[in-house]
C-alpha positions as CSV (number, residue, x, y, z in Angstrom):
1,X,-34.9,12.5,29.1
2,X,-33.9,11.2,32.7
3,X,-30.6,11.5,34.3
4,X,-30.0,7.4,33.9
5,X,-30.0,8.1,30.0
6,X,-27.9,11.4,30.0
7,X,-25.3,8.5,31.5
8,X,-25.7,6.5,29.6
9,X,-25.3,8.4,26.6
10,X,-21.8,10.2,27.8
11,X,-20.6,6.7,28.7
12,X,-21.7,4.8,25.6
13,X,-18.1,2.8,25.6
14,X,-18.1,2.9,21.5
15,X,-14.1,2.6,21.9
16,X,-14.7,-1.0,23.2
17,X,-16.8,-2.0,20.2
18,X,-14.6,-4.8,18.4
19,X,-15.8,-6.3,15.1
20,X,-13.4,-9.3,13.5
21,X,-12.6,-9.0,9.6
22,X,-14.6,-10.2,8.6
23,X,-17.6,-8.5,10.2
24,X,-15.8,-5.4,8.8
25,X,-15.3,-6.5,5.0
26,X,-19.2,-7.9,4.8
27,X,-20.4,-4.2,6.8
28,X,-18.1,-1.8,4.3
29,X,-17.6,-4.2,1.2
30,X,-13.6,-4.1,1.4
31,X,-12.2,-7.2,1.3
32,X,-10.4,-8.7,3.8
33,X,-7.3,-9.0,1.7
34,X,-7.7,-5.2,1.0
35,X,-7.9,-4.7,4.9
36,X,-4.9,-6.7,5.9
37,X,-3.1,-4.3,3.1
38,X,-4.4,-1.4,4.7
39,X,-3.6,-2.2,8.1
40,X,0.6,-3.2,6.7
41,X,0.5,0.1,5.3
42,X,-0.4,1.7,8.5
43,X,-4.0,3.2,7.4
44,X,-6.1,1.3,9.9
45,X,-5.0,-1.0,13.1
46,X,-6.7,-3.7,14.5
47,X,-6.2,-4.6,18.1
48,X,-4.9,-8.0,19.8
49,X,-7.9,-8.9,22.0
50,X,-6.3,-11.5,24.9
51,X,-5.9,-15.2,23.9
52,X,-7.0,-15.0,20.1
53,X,-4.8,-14.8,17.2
54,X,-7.2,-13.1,14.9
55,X,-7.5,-9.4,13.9
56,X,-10.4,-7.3,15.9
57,X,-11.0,-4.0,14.6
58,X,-12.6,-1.0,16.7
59,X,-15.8,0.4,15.4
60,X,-14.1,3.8,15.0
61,X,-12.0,1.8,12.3
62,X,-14.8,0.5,10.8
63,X,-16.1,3.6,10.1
64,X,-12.9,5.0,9.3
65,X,-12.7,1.9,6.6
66,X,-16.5,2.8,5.0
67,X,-15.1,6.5,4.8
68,X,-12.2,5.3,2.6
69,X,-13.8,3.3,0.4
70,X,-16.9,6.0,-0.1
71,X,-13.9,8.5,-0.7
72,X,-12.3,5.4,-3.2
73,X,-15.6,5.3,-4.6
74,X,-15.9,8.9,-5.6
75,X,-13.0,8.9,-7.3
76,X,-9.8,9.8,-4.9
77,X,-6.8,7.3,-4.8
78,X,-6.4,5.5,-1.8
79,X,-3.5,7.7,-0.6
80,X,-5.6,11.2,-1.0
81,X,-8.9,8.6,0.4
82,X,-6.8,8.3,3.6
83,X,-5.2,11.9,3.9
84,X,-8.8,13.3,3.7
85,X,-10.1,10.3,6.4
86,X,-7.5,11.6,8.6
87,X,-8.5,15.2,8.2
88,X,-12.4,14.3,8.8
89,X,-10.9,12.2,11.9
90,X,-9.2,15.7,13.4
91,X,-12.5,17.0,12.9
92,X,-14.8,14.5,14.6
93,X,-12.4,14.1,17.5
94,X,-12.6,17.5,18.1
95,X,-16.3,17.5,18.1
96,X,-16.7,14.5,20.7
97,X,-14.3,16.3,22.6
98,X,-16.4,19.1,22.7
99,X,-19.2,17.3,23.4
100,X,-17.6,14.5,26.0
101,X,-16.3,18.1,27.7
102,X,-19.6,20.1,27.5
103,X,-22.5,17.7,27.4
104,X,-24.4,17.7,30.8
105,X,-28.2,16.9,29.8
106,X,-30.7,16.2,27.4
107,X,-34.5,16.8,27.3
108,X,-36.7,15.9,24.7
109,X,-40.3,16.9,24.9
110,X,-40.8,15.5,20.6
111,X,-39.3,15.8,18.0
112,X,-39.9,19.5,17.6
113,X,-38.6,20.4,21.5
114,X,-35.4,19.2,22.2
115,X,-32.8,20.9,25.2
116,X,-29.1,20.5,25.2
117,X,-27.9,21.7,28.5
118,X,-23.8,22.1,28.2
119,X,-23.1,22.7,31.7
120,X,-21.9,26.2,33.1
121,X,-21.5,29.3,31.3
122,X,-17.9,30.2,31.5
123,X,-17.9,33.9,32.7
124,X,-21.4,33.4,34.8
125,X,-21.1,29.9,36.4
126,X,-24.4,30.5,38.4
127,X,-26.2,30.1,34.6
128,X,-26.1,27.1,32.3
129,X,-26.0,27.4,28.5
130,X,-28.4,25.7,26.8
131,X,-29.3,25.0,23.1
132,X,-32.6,24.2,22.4
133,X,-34.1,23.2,19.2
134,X,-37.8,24.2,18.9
135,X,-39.6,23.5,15.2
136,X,-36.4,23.0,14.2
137,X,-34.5,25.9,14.4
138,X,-31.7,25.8,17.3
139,X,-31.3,28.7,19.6
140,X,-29.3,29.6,22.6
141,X,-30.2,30.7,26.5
142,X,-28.5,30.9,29.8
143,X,-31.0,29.2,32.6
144,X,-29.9,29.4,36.0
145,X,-27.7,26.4,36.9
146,X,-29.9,23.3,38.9
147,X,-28.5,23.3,42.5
């Protein structure tokens, strides 16, 4: 893949994705008087966007919202639905962390050869650890780092 799209993949500005209520209810199947209860009870937030009075909700939260309801739907109460969202939430933001923090490149020959480069390898900086997924099954390998 070429440097333009490793960019544009690091700066993908999900965060500035707003949906309004109703986008969110048709896309997850919670109404919008269930989303308006969840939001007073402090389970999802929408944001003001500048000159409108209507709710806009981040696509995080819309994700977050289709993760409660699936959770709802399996059987959890909308209190342990939420506790578990929360927990999953820990999780993912630790993983884009990772990734926002670590991600340098990606090359994809096909399907079956893909590279990850993940920058510098901490106790060697002059190599670059790389994961690289060939028929796959991911390994690992330090490359000498591109000048």
């Amino acid at each position: 893949m070429i440097n333009d799209e490793t960019e544009l993949i690091k700066k993908f500005p999900v965060e500035h994705l707003v949906l309004g209520i109703g986008d969110v209810a048709a896309a997850t199947g919670v109404s919008q008087s269930q989303l308006r209860y969840w939001e007073r009870k402090g389970y999802i937030q929408s944001r003001v966007v500048a000159g409108r009075k209507n709710r806009k909700f981040s696509y995080k939260t819309l994700l977050k919202v289709q993760q409660i309801k699936t959770l709802q739907d399996e059987g959890l109460t909308l209190v342990a639905a939420v506790k578990q969202s929360q927990q999953r939430d820990a999780v993912f933001d630790t993983l884009r962390s990772f990734v926002d923090g670590r991600f340098a490149q990606i090359q994809m020959d096909d399907e079956d050869h893909i590279q990850i480069n993940m920058g510098p390898f901490d106790p060697d900086p002059t190599q670059d650890l790389v994961a690289e997924r060939i028929a796959g099954k991911w390994q690992f390998k330090l490359i000498p780092t591109a000048k």
